[in-house]
C-alpha positions in Angstrom: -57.5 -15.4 -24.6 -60.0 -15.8 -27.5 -62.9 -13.4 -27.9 -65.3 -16.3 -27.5 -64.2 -18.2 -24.5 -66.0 -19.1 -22.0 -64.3 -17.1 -19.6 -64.3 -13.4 -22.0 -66.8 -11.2 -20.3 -67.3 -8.2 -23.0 -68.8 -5.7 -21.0 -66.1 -6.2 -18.4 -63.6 -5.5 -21.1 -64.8 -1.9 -22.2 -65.3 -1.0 -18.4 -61.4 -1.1 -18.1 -60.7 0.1 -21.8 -63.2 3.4 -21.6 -60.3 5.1 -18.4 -57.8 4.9 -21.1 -59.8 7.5 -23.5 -58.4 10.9 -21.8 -61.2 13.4 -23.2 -64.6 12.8 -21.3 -66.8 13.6 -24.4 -65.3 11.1 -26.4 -65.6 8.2 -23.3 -69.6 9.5 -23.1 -69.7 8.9 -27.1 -67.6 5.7 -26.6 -69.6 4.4 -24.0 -73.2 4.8 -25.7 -71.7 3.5 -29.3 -70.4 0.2 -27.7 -73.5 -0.4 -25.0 -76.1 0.3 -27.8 -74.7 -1.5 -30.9 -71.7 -3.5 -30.4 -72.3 -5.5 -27.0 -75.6 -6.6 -28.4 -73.8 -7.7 -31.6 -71.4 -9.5 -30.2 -73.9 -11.1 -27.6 -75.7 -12.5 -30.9 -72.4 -13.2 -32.7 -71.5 -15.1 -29.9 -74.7 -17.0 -29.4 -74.3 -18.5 -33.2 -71.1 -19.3 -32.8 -71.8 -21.3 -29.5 -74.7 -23.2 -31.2 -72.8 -24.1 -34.3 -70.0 -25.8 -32.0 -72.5 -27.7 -29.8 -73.8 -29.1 -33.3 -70.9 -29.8 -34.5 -69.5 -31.3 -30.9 -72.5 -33.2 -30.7 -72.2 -34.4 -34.1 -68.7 -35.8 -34.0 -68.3 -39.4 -32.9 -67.4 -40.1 -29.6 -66.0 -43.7 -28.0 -67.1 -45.0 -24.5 -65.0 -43.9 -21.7 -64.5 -44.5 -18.0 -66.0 -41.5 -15.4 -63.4 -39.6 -14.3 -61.9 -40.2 -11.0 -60.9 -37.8 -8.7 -59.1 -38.1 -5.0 -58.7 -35.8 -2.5 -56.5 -36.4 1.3 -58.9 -33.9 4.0 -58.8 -34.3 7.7 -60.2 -36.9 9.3 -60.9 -34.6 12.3 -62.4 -32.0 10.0 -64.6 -34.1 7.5 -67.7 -32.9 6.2 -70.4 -35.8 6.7 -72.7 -34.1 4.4 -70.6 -34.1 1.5 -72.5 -35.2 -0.9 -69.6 -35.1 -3.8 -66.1 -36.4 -2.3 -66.6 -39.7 -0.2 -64.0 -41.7 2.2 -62.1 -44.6 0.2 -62.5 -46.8 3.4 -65.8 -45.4 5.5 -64.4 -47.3 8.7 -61.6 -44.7 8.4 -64.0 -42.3 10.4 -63.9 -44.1 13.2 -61.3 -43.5 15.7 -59.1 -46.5 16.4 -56.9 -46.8 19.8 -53.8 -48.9 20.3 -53.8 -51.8 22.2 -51.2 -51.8 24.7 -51.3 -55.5 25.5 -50.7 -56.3 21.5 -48.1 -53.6 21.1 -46.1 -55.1 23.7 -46.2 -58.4 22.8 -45.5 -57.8 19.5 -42.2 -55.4 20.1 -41.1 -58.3 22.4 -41.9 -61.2 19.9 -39.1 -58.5 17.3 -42.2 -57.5 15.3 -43.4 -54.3 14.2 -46.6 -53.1 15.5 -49.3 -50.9 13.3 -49.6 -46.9 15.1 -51.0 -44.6 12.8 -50.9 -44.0 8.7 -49.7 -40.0 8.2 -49.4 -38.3 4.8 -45.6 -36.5 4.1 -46.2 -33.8 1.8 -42.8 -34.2 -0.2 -41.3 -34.5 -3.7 -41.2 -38.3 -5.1 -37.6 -38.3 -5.4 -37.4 -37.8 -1.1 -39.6 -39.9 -0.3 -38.3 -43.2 -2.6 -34.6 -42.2 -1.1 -36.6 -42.6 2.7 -38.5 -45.7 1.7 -34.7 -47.7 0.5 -32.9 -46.0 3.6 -35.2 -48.1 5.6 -34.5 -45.7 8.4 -35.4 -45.6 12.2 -37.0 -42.6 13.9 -37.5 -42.0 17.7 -40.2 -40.5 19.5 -42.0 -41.2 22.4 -45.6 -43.1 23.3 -47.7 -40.8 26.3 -49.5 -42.9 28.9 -51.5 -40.9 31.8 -48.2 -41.1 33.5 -45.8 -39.4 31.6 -44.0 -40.9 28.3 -42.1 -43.7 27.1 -39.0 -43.4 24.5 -39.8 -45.7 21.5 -38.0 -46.0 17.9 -40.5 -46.3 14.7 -40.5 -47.3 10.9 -42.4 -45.9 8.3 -43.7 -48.2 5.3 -45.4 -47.0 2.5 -49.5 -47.7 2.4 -50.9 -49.6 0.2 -54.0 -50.2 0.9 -55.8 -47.2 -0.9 -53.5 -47.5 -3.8 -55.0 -51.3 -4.4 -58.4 -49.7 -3.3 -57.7 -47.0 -6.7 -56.4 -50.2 -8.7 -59.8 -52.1 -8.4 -61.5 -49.2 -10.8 -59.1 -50.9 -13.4 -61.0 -54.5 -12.7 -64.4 -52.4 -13.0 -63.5 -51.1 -16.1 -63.3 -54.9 -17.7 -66.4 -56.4 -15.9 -68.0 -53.2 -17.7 -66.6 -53.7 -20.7 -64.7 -50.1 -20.9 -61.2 -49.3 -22.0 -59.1 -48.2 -19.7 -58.0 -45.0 -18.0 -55.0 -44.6 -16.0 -56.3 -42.9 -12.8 -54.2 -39.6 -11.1 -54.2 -40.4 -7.1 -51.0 -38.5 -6.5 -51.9 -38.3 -2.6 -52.3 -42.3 -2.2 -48.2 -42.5 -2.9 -47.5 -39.9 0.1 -49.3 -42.0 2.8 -47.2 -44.0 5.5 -47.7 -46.3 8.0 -46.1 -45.7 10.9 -45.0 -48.5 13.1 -43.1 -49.2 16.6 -40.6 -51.7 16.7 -38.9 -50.8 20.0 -40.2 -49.2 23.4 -38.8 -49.1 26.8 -40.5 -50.4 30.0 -44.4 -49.9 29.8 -47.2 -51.5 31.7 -49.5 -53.2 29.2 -52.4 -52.2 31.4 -51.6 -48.8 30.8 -53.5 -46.8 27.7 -51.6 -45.5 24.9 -52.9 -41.4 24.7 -50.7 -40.1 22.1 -47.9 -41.3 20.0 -45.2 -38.7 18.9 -42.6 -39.3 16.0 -39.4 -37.2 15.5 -39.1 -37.2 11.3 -36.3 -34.7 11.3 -36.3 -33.0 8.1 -39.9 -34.3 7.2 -41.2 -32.8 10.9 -42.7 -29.9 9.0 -44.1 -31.7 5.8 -46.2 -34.1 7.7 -50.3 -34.2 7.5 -51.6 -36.1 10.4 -54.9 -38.1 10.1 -55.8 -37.9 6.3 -58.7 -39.4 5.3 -58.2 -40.1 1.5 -61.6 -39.6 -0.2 -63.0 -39.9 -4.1 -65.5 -39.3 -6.0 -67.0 -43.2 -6.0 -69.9 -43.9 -3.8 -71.0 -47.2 -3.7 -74.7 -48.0 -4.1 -76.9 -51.1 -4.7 -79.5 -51.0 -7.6 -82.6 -53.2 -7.8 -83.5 -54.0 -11.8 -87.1 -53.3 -11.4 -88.0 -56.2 -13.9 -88.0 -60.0 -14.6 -84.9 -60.6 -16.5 -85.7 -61.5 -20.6 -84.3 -64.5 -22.3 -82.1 -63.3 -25.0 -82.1 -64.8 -28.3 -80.6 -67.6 -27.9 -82.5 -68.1 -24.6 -79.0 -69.4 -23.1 -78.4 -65.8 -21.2 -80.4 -63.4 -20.2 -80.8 -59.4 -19.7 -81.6 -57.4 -16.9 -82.8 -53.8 -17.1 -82.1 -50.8 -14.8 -84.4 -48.1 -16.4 -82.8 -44.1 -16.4 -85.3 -43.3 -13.4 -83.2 -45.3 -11.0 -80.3 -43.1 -12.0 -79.1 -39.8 -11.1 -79.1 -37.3 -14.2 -75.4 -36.3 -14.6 -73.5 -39.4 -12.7 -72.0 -42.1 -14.2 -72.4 -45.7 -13.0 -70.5 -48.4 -13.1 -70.7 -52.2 -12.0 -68.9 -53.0 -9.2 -69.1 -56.6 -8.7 -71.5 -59.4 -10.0 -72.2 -62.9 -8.5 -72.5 -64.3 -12.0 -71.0 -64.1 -15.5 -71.5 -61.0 -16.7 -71.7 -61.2 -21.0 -72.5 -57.8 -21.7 -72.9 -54.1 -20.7 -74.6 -51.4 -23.0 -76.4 -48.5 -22.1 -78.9 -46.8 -24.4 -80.4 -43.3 -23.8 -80.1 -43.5 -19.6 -80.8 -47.2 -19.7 -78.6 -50.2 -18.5 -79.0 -54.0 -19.6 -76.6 -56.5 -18.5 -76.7 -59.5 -20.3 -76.0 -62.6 -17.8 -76.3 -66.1 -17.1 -78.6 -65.4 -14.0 -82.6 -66.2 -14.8 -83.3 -64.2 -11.5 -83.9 -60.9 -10.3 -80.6 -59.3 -8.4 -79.7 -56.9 -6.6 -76.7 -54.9 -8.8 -73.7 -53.3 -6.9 -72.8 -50.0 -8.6 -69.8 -47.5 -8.3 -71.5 -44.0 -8.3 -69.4 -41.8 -10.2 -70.1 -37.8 -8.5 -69.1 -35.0 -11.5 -66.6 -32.4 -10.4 -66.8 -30.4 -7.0 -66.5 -26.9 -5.8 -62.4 -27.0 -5.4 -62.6 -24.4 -3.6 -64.4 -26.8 -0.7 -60.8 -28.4 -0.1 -58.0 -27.3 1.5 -55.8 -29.5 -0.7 -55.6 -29.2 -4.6 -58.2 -31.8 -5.9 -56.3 -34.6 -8.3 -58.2 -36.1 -11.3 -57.9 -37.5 -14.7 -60.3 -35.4 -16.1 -59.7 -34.3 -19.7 -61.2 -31.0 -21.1 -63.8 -32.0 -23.8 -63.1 -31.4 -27.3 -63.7 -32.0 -31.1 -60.5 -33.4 -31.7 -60.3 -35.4 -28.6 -63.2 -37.3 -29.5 -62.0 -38.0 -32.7 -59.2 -38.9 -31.4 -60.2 -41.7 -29.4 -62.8 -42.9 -31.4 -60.4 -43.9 -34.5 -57.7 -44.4 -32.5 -55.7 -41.8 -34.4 -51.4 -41.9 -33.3 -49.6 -38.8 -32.1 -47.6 -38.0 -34.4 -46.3 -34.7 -34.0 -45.2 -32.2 -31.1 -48.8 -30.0 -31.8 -50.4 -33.0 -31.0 -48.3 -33.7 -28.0 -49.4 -30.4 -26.7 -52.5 -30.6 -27.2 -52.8 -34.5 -26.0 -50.8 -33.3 -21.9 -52.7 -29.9 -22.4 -56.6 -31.7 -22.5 -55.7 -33.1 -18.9 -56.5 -30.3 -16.6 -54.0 -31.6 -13.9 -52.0 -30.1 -16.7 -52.5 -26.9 -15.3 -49.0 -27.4 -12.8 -47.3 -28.8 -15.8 -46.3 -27.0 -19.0 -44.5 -29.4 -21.7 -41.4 -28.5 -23.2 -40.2 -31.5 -25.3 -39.8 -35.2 -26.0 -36.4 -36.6 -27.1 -35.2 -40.2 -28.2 -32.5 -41.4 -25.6 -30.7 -44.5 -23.8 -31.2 -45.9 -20.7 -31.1 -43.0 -18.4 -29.2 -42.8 -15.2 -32.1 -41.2 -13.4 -35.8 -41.8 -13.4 -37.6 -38.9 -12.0 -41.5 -40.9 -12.8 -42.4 -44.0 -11.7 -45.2 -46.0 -13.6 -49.1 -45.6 -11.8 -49.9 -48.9 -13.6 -47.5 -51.4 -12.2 -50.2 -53.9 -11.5 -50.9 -54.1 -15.0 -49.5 -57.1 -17.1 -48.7 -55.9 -20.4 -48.0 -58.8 -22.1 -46.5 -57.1 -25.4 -44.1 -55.2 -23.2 -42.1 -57.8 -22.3 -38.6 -57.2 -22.5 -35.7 -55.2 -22.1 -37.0 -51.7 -24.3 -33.5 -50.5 -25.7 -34.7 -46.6 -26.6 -36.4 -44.2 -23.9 -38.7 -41.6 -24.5 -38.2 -38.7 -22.2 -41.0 -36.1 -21.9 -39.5 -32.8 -20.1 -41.7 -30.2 -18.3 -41.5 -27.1 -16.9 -43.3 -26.7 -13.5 -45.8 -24.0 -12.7 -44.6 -23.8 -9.1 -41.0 -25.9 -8.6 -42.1 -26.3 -4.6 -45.2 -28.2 -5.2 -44.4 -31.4 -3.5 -46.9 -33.8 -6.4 -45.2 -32.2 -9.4 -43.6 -35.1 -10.2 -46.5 -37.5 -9.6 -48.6 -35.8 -11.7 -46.0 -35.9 -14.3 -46.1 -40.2 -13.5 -49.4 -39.8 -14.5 -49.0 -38.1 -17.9 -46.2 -40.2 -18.7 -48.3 -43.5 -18.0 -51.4 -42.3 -20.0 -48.6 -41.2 -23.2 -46.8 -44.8 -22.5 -50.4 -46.4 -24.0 -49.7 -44.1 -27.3 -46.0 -45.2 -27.5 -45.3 -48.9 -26.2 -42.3 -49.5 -28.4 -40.2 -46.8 -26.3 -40.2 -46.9 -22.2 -41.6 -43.2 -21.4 -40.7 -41.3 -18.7 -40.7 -37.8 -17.4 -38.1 -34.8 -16.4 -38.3 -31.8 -14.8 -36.4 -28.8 -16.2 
């Protein structure tokens, strides 16, 4: 802990240092020495040393970046409609939907699986991929206002928030951005849940629960999560005739900083023409098009950071602690180069804070992949091919029962595999 961190609280300090000065006369003359002269200097020490590095912060170069994105899995049951920071992914997921008894039963009888319920297991990575390849069967029963019905069940994994999360990548090219690989560890523990065999049941019977034996996953399950983010989608009116540019072939539409909200980020979500340019200048937005008419713009509202403490689960982000040489960084482009830098490159991510690097070594193919890649829907063109060397990347965990150690890990590695593409990069656990 540094003297001038944020988090140093001076006069908290001597309170617990003054109890370990035995004689009372020297804690009186202690006490009056430090209040009177050093606090204040320090305060005023302090204060200088805070502007310089806000000059020089704000001095140093700094490349365009995505917002960050940060997810969240809450209870559906227990949402907070006035949350004005974490939104649902899908808003129809607040609604409650009920099975349809008649389309259950004729699908179980036509040997097709039929859609129940999506639940989140709250296990390790390595678990869950060994129940997604079993492909295995789990009883249960269905309830009816009669009694209950045995039934046998699949799980499959979700995807549709993961595609939902992989649309931001689409948004950052129609905005002309570069790319951030996202952290939405909780999207990979959601499952489907499905019936694919049932005993006798009246179809004009209602379904009023459905209960699924998962054996050794009975105690890890979260039932009705409603996966939220920090994305609110809003539609913006540019509040003036689009100009001709200079070549009067396109032309630019403006959304003046008064139609923002200080502090969010915006992005576009979608456009009904060719978009030729983004650029933002002091609050402002132009977007350079081929439309001669006023629009309506679609926008991804970007929320800053919530209260954590609002959640019952761990909030997951790919926020980066801001820094001197992280600007730098990204604004030359600079290559890691050294293990400092690797540090200090999985120590700016503050989903770090479960992680603690230990090394990175040159190896084979290895028998055992512990990381899976969160970018597998991108094409990298220049990664084509077998790569013959791997770059492992071990870590120590914080707390070794945390079931989304190892997809945060996923995470880092994908966001190091951009700095290293020669190698394939993946993570360990030690």
């Amino acid at each position: 802990m540094g003297i001038f961190e944020s988090d140093f609280d001076i006069e908290n300090y001597i309170r617990k240092r003054i109890p370990e000065l035995d004689n009372l006369y020297e804690r009186d003359l202690f006490k009056a020495i430090i209040s009177s002269s050093t606090v204040e200097l320090y305060k005023h020490i302090k204060e200088e040393y805070d502007a310089l590095e806000k000059r020089i912060f704000d001095e140093a170069p700094r490349a365009l970046r995505m917002p960050d994105l940060i997810t969240c899995v809450v209870d559906s049951e227990k949402y907070d409609y006035t949350d004005a920071h974490m939104f649902p992914m899908f808003h129809e997921d607040l609604a409650k939907v009920r099975v349809n008894a008649a389309d259950m039963i004729s699908a179980v009888a036509n040997n097709q699986e039929f859609y129940l319920y999506t639940c989140m297991i709250q296990a390790d990575y390595l678990e869950l991929r060994k129940l997604i390849q079993t492909q295995r069967r789990f009883k249960g029963v269905i309830q009816n206002e009669y009694g209950e019905t045995p039934a046998e069940f699949i799980l499959k994994q979700n995807e549709r928030y993961i595609k939902k999360a992989e649309e931001i990548y689409e948004v950052a090219k129609l905005n002309y951005l570069p790319w951030r690989s996202v952290n939405t560890a909780y999207l990979y523990k959601l499952f489907d849940v499905y019936v694919v065999s049932i005993e006798q049941w009246d179809e004009q019977l209602e379904v009023l629960k459905v209960t699924t034996e998962f054996d050794e996953f009975s105690e890890k399950v979260f039932y009705n999560p409603l996966p939220i983010w920090n994305a609110f989608e809003v539609t913006i009116k540019a509040n003036s005739y689009p100009q001709p540019a200079v070549d009067r072939k396109y032309y630019e539409h403006y959304l003046y900083k008064k139609q923002f909200i200080e502090g969010h980020d915006y992005l576009l979500r979608r456009a009904d023409t060719v978009i030729r340019n983004i650029r933002r200048q002091d609050g402002d937005i132009y977007i350079m098009c081929d439309s001669n008419l006023p629009k309506d713009w679609e926008f991804y509202e970007f929320v800053p950071s919530p209260d954590p403490r609002n959640y019952a689960n761990p909030l997951m982000s790919n926020e980066q602690n801001e820094s001197f040489s992280r600007n730098m960084t990204e604004y030359f482009g600079q290559r890691i180069k050294t293990r400092t830098e690797l540090i200090r490159f999985f120590n700016s991510f503050k989903c770090s804070k479960w992680l603690t690097f230990v090394d990175a070594k040159i190896k084979g193919k290895p028998r055992k992949i512990e990381t899976y890649s969160t970018e597998k829907f991108i094409d990298y063109e220049y990664r084509t091919g077998d790569r013959a060397q791997t770059l492992e990347f071990t870590f120590r965990p914080q707390d070794e029962d945390f079931y989304l150690n190892r997809d945060i890990m996923s995470f880092l590695v994908t966001e190091i595999q951009h700095l290293f593409p020669e190698y394939q990069c993946v993570g360990k656990l030690v």
